[in-house]
PDB file of N, CA, C and O in Angstrom:
ATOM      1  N   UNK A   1       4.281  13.265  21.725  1.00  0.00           N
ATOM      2  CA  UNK A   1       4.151  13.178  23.169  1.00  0.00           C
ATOM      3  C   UNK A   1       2.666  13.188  23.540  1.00  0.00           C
ATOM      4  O   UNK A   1       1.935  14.059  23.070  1.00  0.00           O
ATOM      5  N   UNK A   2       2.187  12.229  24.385  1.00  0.00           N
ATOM      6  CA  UNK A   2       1.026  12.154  24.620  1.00  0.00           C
ATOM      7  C   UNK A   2       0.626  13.686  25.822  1.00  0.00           C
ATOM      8  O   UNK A   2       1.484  14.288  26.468  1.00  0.00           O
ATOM      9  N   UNK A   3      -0.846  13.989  25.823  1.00  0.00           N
ATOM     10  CA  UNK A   3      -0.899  14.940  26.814  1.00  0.00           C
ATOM     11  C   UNK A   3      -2.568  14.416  27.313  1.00  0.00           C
ATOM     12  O   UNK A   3      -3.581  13.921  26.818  1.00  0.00           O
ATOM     13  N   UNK A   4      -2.204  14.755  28.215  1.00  0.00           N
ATOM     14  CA  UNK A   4      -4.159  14.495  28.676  1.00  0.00           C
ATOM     15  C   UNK A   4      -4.235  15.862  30.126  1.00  0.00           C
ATOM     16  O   UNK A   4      -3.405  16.592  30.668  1.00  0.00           O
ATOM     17  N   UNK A   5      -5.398  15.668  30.235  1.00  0.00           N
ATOM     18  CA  UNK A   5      -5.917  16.584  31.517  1.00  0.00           C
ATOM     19  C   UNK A   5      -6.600  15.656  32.559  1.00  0.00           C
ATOM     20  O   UNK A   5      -7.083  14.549  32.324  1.00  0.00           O
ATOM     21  N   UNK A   6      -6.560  16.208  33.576  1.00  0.00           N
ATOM     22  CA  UNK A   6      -7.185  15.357  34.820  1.00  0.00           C
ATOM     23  C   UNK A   6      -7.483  16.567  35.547  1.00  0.00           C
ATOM     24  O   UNK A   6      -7.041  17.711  35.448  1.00  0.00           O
ATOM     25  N   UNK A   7      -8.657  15.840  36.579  1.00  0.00           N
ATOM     26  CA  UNK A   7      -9.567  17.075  37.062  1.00  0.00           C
ATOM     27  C   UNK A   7      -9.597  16.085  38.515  1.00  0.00           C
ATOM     28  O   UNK A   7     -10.006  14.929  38.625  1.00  0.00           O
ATOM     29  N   UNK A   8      -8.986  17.030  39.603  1.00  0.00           N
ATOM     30  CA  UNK A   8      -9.227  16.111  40.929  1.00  0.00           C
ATOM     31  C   UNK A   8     -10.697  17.288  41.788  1.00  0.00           C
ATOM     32  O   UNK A   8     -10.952  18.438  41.430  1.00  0.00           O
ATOM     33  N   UNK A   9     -11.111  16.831  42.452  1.00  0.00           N
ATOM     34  CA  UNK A   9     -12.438  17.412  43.049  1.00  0.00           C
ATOM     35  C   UNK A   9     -13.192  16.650  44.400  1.00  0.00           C
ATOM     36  O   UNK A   9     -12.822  15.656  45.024  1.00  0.00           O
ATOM     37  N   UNK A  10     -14.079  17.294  44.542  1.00  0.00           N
ATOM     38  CA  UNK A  10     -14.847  16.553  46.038  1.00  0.00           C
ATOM     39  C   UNK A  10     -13.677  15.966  46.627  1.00  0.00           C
ATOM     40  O   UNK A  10     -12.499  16.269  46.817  1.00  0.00           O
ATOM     41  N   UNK A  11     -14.720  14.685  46.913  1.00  0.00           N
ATOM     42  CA  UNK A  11     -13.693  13.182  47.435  1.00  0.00           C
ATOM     43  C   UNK A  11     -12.601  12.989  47.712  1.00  0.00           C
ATOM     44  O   UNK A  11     -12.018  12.613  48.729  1.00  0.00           O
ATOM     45  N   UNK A  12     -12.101  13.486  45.970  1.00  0.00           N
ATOM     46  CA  UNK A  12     -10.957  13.184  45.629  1.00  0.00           C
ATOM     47  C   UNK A  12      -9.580  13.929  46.333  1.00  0.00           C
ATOM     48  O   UNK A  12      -8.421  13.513  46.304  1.00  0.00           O
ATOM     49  N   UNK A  13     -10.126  15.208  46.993  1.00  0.00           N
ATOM     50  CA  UNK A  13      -8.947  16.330  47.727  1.00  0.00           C
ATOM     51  C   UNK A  13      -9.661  16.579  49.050  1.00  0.00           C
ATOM     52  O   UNK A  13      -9.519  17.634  49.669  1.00  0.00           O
ATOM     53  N   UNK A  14     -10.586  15.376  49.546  1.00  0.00           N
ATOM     54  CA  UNK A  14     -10.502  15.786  50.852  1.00  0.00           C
ATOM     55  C   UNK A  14      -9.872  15.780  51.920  1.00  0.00           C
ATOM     56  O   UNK A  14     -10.041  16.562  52.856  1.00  0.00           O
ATOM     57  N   UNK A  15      -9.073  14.865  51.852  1.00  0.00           N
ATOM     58  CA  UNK A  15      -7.936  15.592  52.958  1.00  0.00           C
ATOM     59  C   UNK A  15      -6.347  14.546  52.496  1.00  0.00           C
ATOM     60  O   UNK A  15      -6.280  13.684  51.620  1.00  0.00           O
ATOM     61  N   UNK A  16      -5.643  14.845  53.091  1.00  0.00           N
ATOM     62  CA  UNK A  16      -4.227  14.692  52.512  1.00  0.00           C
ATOM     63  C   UNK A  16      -3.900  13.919  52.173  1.00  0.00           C
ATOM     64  O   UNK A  16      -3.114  14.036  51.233  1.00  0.00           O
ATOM     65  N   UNK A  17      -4.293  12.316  52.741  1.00  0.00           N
ATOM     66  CA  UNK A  17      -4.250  11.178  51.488  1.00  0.00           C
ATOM     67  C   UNK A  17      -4.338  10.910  50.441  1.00  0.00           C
ATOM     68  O   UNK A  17      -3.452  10.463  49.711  1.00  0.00           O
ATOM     69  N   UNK A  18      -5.971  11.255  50.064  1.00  0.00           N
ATOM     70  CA  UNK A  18      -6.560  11.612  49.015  1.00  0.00           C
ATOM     71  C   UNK A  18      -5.808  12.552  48.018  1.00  0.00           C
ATOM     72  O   UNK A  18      -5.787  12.457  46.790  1.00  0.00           O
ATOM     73  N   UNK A  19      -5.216  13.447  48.783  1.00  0.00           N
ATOM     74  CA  UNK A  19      -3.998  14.395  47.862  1.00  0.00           C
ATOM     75  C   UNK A  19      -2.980  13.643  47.553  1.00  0.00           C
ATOM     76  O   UNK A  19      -2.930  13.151  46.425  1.00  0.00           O
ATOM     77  N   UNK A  20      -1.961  13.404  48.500  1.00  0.00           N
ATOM     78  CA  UNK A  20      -1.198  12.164  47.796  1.00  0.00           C
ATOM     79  C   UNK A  20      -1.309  11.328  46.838  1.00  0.00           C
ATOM     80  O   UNK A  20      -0.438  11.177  45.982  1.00  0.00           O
ATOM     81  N   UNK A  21      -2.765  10.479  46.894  1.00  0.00           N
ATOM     82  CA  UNK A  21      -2.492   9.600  46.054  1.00  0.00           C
ATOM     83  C   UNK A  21      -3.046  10.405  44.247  1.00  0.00           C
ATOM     84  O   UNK A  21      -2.955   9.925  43.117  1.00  0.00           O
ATOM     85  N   UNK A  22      -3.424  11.335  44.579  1.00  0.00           N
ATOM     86  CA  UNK A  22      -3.795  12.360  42.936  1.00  0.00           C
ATOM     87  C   UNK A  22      -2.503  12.820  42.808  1.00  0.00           C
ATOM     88  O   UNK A  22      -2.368  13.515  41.801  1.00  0.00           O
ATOM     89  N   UNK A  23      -1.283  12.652  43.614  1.00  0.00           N
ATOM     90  CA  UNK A  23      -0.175  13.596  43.254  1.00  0.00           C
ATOM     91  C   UNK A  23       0.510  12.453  42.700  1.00  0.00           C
ATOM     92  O   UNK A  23       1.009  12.670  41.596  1.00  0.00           O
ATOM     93  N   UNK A  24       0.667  11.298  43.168  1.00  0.00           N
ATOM     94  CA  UNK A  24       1.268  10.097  42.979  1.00  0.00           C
ATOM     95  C   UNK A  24       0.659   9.784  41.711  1.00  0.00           C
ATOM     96  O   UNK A  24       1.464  10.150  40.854  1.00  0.00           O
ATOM     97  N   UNK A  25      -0.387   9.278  41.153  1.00  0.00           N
ATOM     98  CA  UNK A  25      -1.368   8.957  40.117  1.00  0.00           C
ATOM     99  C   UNK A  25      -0.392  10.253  39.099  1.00  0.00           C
ATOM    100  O   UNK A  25       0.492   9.712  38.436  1.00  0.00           O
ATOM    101  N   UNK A  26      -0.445  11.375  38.973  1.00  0.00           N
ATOM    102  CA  UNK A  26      -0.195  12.631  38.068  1.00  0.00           C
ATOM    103  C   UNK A  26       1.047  12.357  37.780  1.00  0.00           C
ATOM    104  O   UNK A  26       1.488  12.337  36.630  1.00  0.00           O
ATOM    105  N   UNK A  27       2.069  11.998  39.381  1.00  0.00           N
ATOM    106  CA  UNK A  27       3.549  12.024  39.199  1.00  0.00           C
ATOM    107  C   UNK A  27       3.890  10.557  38.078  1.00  0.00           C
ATOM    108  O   UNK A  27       4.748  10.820  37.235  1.00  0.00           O
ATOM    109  N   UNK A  28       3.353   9.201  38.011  1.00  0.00           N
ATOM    110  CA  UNK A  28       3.287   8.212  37.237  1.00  0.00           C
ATOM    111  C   UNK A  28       3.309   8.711  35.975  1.00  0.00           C
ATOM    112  O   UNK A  28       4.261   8.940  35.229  1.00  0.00           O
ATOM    113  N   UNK A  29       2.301   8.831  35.851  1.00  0.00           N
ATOM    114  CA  UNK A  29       1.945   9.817  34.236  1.00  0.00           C
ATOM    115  C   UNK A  29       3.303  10.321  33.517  1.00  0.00           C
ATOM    116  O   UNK A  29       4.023   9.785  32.674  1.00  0.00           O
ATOM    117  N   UNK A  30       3.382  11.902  34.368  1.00  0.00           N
ATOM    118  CA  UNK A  30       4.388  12.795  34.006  1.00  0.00           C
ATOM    119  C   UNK A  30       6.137  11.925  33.691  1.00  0.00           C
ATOM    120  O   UNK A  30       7.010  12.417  32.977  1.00  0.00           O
ATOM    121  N   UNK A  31       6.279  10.346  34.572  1.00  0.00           N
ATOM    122  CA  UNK A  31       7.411   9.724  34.290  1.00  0.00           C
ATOM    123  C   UNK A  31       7.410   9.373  33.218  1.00  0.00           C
ATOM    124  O   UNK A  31       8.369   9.736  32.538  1.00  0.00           O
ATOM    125  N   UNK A  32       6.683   8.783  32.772  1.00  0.00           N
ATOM    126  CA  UNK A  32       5.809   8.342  31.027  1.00  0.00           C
ATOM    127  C   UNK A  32       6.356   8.813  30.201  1.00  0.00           C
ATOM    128  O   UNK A  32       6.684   8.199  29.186  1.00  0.00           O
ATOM    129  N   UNK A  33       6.758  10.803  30.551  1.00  0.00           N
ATOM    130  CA  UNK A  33       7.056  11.484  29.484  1.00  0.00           C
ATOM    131  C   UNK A  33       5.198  11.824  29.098  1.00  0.00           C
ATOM    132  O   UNK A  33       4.932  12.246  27.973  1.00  0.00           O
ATOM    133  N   UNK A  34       4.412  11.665  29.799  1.00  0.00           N
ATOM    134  CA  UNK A  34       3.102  11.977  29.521  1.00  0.00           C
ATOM    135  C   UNK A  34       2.787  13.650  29.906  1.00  0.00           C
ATOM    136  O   UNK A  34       2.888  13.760  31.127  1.00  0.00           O
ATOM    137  N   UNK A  35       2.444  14.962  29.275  1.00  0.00           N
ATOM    138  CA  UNK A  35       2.188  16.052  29.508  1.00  0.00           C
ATOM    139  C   UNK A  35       1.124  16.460  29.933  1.00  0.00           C
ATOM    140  O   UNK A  35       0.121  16.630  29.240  1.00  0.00           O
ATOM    141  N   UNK A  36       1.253  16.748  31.605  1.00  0.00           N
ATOM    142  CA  UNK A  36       0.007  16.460  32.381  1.00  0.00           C
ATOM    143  C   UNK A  36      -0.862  17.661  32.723  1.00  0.00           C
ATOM    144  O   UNK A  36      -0.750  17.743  33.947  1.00  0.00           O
ATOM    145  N   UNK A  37      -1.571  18.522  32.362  1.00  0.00           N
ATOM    146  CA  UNK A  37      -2.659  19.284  33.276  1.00  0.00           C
ATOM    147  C   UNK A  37      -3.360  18.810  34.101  1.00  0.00           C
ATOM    148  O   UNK A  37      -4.183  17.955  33.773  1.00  0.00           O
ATOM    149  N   UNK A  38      -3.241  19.201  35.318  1.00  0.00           N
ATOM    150  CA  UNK A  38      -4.377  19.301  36.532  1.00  0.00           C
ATOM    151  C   UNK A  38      -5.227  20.296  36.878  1.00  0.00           C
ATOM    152  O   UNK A  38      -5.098  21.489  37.150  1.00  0.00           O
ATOM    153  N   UNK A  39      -5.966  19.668  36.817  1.00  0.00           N
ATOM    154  CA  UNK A  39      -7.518  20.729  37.142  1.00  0.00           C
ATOM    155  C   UNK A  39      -7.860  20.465  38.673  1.00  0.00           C
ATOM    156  O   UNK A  39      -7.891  19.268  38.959  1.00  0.00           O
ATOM    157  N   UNK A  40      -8.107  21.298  39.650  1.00  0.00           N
ATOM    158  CA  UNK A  40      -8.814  21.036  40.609  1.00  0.00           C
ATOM    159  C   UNK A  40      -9.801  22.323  41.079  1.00  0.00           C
ATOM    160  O   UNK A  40      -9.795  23.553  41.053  1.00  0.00           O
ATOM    161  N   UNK A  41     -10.638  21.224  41.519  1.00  0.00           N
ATOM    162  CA  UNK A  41     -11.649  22.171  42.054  1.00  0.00           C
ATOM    163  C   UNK A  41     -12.168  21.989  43.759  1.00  0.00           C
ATOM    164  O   UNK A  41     -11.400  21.363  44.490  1.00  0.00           O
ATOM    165  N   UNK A  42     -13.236  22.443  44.251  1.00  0.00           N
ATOM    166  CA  UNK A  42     -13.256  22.464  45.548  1.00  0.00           C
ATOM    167  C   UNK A  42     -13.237  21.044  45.872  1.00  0.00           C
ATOM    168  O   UNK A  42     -13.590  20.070  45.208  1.00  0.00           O
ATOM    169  N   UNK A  43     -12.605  21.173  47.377  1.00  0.00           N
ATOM    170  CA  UNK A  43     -12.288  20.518  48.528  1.00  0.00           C
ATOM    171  C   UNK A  43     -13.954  19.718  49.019  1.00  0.00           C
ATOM    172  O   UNK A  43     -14.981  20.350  49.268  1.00  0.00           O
ATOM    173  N   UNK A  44     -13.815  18.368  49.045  1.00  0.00           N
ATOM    174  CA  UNK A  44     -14.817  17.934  50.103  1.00  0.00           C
ATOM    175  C   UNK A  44     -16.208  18.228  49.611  1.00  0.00           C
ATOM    176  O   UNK A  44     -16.652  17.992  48.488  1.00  0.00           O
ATOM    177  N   UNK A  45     -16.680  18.653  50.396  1.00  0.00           N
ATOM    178  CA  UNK A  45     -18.487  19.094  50.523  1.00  0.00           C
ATOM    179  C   UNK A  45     -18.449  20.959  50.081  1.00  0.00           C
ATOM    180  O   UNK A  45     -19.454  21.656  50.223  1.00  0.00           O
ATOM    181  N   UNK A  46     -17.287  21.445  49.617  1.00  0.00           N
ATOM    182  CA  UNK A  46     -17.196  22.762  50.132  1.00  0.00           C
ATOM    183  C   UNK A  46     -18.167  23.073  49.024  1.00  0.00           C
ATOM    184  O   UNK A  46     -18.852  24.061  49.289  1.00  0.00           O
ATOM    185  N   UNK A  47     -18.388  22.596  48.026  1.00  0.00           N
ATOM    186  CA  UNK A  47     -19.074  23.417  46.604  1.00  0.00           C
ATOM    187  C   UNK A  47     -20.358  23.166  46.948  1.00  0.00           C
ATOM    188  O   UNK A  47     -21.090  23.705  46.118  1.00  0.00           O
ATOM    189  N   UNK A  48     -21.040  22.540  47.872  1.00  0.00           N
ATOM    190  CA  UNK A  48     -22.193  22.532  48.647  1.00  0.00           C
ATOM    191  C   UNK A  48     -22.252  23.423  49.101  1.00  0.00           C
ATOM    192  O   UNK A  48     -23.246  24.060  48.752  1.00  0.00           O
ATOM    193  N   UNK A  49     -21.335  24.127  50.138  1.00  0.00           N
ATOM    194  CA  UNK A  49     -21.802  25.141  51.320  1.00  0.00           C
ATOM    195  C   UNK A  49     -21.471  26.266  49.987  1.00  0.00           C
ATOM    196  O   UNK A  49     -22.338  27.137  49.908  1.00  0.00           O
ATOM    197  N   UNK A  50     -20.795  26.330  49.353  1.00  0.00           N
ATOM    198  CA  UNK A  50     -20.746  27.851  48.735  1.00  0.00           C
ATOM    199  C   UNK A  50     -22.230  28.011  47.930  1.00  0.00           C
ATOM    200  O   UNK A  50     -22.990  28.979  47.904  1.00  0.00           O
ATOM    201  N   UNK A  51     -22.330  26.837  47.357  1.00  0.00           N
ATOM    202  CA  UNK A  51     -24.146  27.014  46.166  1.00  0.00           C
ATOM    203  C   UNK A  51     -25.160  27.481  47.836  1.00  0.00           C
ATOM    204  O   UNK A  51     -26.040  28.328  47.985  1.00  0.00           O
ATOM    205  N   UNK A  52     -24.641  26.666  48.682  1.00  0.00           N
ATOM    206  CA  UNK A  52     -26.034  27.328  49.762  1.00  0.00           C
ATOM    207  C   UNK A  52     -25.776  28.389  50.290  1.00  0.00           C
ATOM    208  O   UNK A  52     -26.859  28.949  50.457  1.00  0.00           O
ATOM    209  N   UNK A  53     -24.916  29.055  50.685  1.00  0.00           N
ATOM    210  CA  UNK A  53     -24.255  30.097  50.841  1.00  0.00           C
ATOM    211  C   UNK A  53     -24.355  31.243  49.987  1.00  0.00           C
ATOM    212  O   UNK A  53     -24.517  32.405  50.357  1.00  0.00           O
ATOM    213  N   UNK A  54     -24.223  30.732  48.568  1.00  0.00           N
ATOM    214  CA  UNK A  54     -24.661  31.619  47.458  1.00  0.00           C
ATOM    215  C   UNK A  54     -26.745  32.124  47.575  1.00  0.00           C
ATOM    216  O   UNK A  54     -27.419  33.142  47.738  1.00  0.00           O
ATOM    217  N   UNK A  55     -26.976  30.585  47.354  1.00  0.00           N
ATOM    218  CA  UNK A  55     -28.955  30.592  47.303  1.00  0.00           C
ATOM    219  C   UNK A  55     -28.953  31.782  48.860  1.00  0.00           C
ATOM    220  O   UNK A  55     -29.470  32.859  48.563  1.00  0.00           O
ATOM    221  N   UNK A  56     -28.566  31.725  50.058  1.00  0.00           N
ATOM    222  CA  UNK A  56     -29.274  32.115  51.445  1.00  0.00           C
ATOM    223  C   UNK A  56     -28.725  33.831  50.736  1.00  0.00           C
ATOM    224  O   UNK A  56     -29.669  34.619  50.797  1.00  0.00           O
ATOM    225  N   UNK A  57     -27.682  34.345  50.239  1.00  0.00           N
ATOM    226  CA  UNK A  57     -26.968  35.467  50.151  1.00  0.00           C
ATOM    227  C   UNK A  57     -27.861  36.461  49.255  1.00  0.00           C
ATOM    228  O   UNK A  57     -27.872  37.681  49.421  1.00  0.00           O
ATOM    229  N   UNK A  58     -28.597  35.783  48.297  1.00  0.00           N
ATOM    230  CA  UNK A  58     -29.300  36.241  47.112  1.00  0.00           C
ATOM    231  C   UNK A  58     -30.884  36.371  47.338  1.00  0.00           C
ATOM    232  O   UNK A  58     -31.600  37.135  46.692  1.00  0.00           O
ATOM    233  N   UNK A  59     -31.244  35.663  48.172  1.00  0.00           N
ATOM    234  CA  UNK A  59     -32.219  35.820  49.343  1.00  0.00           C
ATOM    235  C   UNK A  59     -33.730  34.690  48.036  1.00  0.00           C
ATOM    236  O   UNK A  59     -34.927  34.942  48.174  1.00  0.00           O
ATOM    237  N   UNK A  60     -33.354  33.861  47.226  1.00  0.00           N
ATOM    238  CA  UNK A  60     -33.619  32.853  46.606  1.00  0.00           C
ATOM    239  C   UNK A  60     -33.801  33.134  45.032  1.00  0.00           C
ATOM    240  O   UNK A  60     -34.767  32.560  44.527  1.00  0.00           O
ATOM    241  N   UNK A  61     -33.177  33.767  44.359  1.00  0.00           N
ATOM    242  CA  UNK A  61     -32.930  34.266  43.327  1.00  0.00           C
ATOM    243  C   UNK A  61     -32.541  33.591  42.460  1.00  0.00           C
ATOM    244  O   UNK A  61     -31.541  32.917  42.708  1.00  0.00           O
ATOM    245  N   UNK A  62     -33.150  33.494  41.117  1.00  0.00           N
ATOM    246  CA  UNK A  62     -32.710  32.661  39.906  1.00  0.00           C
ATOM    247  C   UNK A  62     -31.328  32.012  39.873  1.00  0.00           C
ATOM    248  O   UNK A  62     -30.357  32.217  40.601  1.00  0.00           O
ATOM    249  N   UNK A  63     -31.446  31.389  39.104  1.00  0.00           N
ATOM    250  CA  UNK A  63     -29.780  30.718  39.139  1.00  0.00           C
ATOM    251  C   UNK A  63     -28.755  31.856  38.073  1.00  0.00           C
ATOM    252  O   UNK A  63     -27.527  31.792  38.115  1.00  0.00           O
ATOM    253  N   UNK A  64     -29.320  32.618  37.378  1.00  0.00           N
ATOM    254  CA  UNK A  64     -28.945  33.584  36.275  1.00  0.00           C
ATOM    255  C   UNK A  64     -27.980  34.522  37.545  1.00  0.00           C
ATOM    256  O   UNK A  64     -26.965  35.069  37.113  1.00  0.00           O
ATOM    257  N   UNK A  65     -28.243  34.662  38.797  1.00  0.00           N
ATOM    258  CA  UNK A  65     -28.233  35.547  39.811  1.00  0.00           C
ATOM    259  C   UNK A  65     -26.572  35.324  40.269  1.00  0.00           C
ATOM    260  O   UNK A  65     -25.564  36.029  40.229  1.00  0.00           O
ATOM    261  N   UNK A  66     -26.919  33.834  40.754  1.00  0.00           N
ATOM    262  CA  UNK A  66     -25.595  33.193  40.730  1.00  0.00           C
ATOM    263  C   UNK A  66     -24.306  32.993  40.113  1.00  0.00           C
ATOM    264  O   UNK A  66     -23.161  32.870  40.548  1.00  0.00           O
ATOM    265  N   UNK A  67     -24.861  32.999  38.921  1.00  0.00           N
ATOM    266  CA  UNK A  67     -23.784  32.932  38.071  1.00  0.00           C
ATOM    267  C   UNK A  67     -22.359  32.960  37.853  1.00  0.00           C
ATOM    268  O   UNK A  67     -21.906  32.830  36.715  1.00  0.00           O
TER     269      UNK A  67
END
């Protein structure tokens, strides 16, 4: 049985279309008999505001800080 991973992110889950068609794309697969992991990560621009959000919080502190 084949298996792969997929990683949806930004762009890709910004708003509910964009979800659909990663659910549709995954659901294809999985008919296959293909064994699917999904990975997702933040929404949109959000992993922007959290890294700046993080840098303003730490008051400009190494990236070790962040971590």
């Amino acid at each position: 049985m084949k298996r792969i991973v997929v990683k949806f992110g930004g762009m890709s889950v910004a708003d509910g279309e964009r979800v659909r068609l990663g659910v549709e794309a995954v659901h294809r697969e999985y008919r296959k008999g293909t064994q699917v992991a999904v990975v997702v990560s933040a929404m949109g621009h959000a992993t922007d505001e959290l890294i700046e959000a993080a840098k303003a919080s730490t008051g400009g502190q190494d990236k070790r800080t962040r971590a």
